[in-house]
VEXDREN-2710 file (C-alpha; in Angstrom, 1 decimal):
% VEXDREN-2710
k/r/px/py/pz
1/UNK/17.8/-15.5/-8.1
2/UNK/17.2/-14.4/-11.5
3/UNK/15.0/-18.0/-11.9
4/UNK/13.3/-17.0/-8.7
5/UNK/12.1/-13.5/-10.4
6/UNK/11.3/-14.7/-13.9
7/UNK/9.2/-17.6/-12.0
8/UNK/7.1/-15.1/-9.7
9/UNK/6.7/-13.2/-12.8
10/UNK/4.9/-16.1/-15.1
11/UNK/2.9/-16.6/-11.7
12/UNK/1.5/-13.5/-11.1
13/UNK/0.8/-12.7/-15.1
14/UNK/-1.1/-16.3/-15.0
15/UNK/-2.8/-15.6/-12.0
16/UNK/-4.2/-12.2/-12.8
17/UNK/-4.7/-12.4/-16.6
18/UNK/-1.5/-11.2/-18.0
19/UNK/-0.3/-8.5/-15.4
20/UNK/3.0/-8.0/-15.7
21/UNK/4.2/-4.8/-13.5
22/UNK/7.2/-4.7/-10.9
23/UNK/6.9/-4.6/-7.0
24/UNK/6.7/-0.8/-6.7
25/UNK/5.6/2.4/-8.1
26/UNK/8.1/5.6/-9.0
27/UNK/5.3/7.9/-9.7
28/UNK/1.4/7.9/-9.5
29/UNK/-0.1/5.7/-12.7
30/UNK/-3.7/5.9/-14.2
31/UNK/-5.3/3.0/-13.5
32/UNK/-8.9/2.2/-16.5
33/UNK/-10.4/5.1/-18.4
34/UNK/-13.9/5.6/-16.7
35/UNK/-15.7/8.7/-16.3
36/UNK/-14.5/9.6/-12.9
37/UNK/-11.3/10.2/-11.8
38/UNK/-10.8/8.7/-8.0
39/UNK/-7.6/9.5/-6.4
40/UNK/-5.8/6.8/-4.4
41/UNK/-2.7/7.0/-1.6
42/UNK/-1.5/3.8/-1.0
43/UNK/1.1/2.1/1.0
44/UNK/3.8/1.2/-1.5
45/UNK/3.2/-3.1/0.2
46/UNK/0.1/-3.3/-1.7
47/UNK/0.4/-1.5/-4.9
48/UNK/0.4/-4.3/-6.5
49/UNK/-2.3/-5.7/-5.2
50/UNK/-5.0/-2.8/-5.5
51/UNK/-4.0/-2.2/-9.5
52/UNK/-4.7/-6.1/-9.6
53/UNK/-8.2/-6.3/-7.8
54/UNK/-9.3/-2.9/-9.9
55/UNK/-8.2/-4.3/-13.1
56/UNK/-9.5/-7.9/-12.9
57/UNK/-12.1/-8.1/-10.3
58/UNK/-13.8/-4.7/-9.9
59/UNK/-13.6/-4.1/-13.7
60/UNK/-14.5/-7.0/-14.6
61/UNK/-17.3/-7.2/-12.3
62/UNK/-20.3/-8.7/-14.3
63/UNK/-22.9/-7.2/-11.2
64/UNK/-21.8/-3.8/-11.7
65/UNK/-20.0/-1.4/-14.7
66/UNK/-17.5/0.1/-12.7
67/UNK/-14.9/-0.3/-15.2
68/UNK/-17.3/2.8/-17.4
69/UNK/-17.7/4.7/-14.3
70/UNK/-14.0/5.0/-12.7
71/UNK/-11.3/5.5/-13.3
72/UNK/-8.2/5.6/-10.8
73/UNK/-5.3/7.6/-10.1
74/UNK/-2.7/5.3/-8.2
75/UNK/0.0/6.7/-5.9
76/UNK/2.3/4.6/-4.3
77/UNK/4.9/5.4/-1.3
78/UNK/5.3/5.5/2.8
79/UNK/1.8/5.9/5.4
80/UNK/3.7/8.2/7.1
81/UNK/4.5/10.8/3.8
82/UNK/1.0/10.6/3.1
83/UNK/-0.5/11.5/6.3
84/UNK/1.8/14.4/6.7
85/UNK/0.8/15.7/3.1
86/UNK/-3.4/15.2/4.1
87/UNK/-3.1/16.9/7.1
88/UNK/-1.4/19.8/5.6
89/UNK/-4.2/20.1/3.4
90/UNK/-7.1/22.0/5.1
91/UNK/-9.9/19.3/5.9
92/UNK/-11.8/19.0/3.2
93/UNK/-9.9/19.5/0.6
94/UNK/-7.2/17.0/0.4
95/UNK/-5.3/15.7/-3.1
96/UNK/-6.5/12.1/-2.5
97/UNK/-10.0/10.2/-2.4
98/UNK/-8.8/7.5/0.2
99/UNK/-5.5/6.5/2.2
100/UNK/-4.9/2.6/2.1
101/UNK/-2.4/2.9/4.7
102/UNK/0.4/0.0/6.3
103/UNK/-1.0/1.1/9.9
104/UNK/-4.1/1.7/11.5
105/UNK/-2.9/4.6/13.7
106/UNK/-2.5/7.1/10.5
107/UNK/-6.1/6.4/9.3
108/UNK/-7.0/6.6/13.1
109/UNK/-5.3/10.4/13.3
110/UNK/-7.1/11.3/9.8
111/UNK/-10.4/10.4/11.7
112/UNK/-9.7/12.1/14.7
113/UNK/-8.8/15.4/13.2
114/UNK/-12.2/15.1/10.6
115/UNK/-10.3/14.7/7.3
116/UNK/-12.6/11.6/6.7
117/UNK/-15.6/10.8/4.3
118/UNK/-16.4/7.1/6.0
119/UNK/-15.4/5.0/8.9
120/UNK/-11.9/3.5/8.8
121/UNK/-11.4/-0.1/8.6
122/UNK/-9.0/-2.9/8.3
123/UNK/-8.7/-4.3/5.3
124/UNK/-5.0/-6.5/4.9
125/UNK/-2.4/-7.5/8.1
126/UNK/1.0/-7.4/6.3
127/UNK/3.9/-10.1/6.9
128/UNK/7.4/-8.9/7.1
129/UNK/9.6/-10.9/4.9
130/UNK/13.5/-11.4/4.9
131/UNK/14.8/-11.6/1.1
132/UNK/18.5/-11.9/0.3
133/UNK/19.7/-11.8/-3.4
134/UNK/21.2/-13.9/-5.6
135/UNK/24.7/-12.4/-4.0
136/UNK/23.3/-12.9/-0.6
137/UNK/23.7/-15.2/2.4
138/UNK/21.4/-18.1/2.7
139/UNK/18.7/-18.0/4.8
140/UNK/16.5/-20.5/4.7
141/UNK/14.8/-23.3/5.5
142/UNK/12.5/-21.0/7.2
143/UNK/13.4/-22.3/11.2
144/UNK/11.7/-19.0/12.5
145/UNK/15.1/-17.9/13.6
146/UNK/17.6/-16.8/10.7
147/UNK/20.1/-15.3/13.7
148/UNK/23.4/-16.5/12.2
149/UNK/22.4/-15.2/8.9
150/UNK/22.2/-11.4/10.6
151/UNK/25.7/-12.0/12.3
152/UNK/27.4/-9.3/10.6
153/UNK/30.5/-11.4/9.9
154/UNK/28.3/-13.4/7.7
155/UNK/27.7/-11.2/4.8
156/UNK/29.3/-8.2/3.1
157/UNK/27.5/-5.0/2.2
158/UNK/24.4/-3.2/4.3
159/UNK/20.9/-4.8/5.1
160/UNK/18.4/-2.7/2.9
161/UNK/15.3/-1.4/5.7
162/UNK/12.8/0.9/4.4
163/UNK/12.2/4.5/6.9
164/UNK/11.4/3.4/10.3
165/UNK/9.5/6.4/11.0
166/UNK/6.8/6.5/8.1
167/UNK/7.5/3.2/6.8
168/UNK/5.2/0.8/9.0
169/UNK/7.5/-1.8/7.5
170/UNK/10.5/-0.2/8.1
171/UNK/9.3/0.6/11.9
172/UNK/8.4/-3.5/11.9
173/UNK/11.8/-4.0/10.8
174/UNK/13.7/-1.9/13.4
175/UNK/11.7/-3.8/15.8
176/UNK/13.6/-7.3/14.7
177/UNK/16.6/-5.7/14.4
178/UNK/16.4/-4.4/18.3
179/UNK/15.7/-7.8/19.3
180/UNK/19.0/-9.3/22.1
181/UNK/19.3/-12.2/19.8
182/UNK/19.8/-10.2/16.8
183/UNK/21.1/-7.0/17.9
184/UNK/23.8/-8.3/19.4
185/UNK/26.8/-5.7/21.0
186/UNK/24.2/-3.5/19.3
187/UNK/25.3/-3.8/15.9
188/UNK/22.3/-2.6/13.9
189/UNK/20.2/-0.5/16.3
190/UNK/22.5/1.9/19.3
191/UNK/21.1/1.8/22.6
192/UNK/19.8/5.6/22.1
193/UNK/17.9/3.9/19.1
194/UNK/19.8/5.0/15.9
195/UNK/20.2/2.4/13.2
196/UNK/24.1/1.6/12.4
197/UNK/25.8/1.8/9.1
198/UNK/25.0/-1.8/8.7
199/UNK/21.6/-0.7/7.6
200/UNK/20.9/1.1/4.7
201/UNK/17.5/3.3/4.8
202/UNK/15.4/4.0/1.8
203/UNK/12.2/5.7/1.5
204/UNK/9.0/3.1/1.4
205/UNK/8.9/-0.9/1.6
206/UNK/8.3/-1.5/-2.3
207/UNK/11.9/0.3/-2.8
208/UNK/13.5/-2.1/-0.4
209/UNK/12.7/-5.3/-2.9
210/UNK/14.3/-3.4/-5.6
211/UNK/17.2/-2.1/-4.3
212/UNK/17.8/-5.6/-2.8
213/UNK/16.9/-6.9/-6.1
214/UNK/19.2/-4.8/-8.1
215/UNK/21.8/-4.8/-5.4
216/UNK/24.4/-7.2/-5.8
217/UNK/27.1/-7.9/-3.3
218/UNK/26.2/-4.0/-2.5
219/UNK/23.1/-4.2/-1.1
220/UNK/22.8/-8.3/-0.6
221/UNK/19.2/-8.5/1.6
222/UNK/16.7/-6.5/3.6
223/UNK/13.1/-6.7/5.4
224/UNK/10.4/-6.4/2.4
225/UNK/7.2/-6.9/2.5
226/UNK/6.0/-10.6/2.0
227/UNK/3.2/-9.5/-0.4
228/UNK/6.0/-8.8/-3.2
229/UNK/8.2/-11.9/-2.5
230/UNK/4.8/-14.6/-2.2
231/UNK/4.9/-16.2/-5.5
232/UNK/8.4/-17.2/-4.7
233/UNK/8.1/-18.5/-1.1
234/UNK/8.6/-21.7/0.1
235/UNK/9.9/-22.7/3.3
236/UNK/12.7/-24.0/2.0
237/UNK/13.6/-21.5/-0.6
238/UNK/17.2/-20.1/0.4
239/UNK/16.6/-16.4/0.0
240/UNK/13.4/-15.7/1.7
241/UNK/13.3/-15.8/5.4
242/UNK/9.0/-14.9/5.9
243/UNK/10.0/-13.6/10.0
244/UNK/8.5/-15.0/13.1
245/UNK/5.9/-12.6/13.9
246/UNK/6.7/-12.6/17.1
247/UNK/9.5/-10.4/16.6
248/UNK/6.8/-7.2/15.7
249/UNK/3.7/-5.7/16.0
250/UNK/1.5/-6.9/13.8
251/UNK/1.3/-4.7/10.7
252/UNK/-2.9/-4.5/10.4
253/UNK/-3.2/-2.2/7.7
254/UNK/-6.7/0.3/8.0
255/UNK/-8.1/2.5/4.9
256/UNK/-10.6/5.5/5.0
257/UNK/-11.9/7.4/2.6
258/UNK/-11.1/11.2/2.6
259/UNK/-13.0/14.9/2.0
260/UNK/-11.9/16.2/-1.0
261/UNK/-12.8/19.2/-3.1
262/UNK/-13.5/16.6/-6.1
263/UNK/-16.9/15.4/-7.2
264/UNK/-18.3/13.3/-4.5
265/UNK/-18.9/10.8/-6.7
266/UNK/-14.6/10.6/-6.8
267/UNK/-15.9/9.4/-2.6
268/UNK/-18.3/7.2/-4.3
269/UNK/-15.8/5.3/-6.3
270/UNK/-12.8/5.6/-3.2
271/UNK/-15.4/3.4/-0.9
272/UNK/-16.6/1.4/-3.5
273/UNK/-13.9/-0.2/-4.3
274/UNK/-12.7/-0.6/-0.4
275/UNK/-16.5/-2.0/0.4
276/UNK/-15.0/-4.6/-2.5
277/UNK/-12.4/-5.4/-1.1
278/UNK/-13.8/-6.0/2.4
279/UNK/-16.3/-8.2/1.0
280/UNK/-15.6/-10.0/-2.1
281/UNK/-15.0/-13.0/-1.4
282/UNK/-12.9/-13.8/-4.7
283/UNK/-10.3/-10.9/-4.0
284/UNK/-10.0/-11.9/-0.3
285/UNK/-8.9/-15.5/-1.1
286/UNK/-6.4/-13.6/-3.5
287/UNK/-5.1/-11.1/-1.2
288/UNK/-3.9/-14.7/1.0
289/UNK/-2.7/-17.0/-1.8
290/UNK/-0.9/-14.9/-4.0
291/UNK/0.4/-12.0/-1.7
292/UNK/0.6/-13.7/2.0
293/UNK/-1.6/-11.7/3.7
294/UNK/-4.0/-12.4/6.7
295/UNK/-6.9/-11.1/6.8
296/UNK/-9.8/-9.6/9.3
297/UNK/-12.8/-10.8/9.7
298/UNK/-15.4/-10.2/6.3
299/UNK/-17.4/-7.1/6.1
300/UNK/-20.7/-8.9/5.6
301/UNK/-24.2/-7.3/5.1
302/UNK/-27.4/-9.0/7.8
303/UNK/-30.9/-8.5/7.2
304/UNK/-33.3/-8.9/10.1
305/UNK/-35.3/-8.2/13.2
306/UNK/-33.9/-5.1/15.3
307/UNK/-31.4/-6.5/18.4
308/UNK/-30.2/-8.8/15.9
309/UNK/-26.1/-7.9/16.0
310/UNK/-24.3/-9.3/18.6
311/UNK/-21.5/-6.6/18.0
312/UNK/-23.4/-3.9/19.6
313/UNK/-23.5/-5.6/22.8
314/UNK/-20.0/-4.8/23.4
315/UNK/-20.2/-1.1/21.9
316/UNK/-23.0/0.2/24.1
317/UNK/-22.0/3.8/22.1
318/UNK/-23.2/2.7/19.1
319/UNK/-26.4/0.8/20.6
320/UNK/-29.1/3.1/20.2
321/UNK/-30.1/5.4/17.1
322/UNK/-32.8/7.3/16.0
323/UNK/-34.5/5.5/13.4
324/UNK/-37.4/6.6/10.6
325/UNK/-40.6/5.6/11.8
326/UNK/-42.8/2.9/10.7
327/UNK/-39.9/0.3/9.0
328/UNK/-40.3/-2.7/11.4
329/UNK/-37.2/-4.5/10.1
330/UNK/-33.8/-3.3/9.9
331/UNK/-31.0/-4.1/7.9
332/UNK/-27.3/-3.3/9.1
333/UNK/-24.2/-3.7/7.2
334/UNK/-21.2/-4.9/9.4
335/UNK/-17.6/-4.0/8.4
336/UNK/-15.0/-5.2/10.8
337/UNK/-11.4/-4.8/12.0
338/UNK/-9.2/-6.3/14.0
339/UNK/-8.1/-3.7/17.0
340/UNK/-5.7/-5.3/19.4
341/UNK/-7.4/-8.1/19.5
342/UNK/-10.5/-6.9/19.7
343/UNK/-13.5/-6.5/16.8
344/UNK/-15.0/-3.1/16.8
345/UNK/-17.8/-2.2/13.9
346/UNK/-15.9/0.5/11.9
347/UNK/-19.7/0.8/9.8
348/UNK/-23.0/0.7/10.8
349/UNK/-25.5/2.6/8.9
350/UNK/-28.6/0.6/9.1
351/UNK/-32.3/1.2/8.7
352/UNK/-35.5/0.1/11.2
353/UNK/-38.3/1.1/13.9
354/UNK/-37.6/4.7/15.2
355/UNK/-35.6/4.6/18.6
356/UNK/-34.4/1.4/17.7
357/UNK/-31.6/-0.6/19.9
358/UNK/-29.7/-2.9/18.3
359/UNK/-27.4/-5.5/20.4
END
């Protein structure tokens, strides 16, 4: 196992220009020394991930000096601990400049109850992962299934699962473990819905890997997410199971920038960087290959005549704006998400003919 970590460690530092961190953050970490201090929440899956798009794509941006401009303060841990410390801020004033959460339903309630700056939007679907230590059981090849593994006469110790409750992961988790074929006589999930003393609970997803990692014969495997396992997945590697997502909901993963009392240019920065990540084309391919993500569709930017999106067709609430007079064009910048299926426009400021309807 230790081959496995030392090998997605050269692969990540190669791929990202020397970056050498682990899976998960303890505390909140200063990310660049710019002039403005932007203040991130961020679901612990894709800490990684964000500190590695800020340091070597959006700093290093050749079209724009952001790396002089920002700088960001990253906090790592569970959706749900962060929404419950927004919203007992008073709206307007909350600690952080934008939530990049593991769900779209916390982003959704910071909307709903006005604690936004912007429009939410979609920006990663997770992939629940199955990783067992070098103590573990095997569980590969990856057939999709891995039930004998989870037979609990098959391994010693407790499967590690991260908090069900604010953990989207953990929540994803407890949905596989529910499932008849798994949850057999149920053995890691009672029928009120209590998880057994098979399972052993910590706080946020990144802690899972480590704990796992660390763990031994203690704590041989539990449900992490597939972003910090990637680099050493293969369907045939023995300690990585990536799960059938047909077991659980899909895990699309929605961020929104915040009110705080800090300079608006701290908002500036907080939806800069997520327009970046939305649209560059560079970071998306990385947010596939290197952390096994999926992705919604592109935010992408159209410049043309007026009734020129066929978005606003099906959104007949968004159709028709009061527009300055005199501009006969319009432009309209898109930025999509995936909704149960569905696309909705989660931006739309535009500019054209007064009265305007765009469809």
């Amino acid at each position: 196992m230790s081959k496995i970590r030392i090998f997605s460690i050269i692969t990540i530092a190669l791929a990202f220009l020397g970056f050498l961190s682990g899976p998960a953050f303890s505390a909140c970490e200063v990310v660049g020394d710019g002039d403005q201090m932007v203040e991130l929440a961020v679901a612990a899956n894709f800490a990684i991930p964000i500190k590695n798009v800020i340091e070597n794509y959006f700093f290093t941006d050749t079209s724009h000096d952001y790396a002089s401009e920002y700088k960001f303060n990253l906090c790592s841990g569970a959706t749900g601990n962060f929404l419950s410390e927004i919203i007992s801020d008073t709206a307007g004033h909350s600690r952080y400049d934008i939530l990049f959460a593991a769900n779209t339903a916390a982003p959704a309630q910071l909307v709903t109850g006005g604690f936004n700056a912007g429009p939410a939007a979609t920006y990663v679907i997770g992939r629940l992962a199955l990783f067992s230590n070098s103590s573990g059981p095997v569980i590969g090849p990856d057939d999709n299934t891995a039930t004998t593994t989870l037979i609990k006469d098959q391994f010693g110790g407790q499967i590690v699962i991260a908090d069900p409750v604010n953990a989207p992961y953990g929540g994803a988790a407890k949905q596989v473990l529910s499932d008849p074929t798994i949850n057999a006589n149920n053995q890691y999930v009672t029928s009120t819905g209590a998880l057994t003393n098979l399972l052993y609970q910590v706080s946020d997803i990144g802690l899972v890997y480590t704990t796992v990692f660390n763990g031994s014969t203690t704590y041989p495997l539990g449900f992490v997410a597939a972003s910090d396992i990637c680099s050493a997945y293969t369907p045939t590697n023995n300690h990585i199971w990536m799960v059938n997502q047909s077991y659980y909901t899909p895990l699309q993963q929605a961020a929104v920038s915040l009110l705080s009392d800090h300079d608006p240019a701290a908002t500036t920065g907080a939806q800069a960087l997520l327009d970046y990540i939305l649209s560059n084309a560079a970071v998306r391919t990385g947010l596939v290959n290197l952390y096994c993500y999926s992705l919604p569709p592109a935010k992408t930017t159209k410049t043309g005549k007026l009734n020129a999106s066929p978005y606003l067709s099906s959104s007949p609430s968004l159709a028709s704006y009061s527009l300055p007079f005199g501009v006969t064009n319009a432009v309209f910048h898109e930025s999509l998400q995936i909704l149960n299926g569905d696309y909705a426009v989660a931006e739309h400021p535009f500019s054209g003919r007064s009265s305007a309807v765009w469809r």
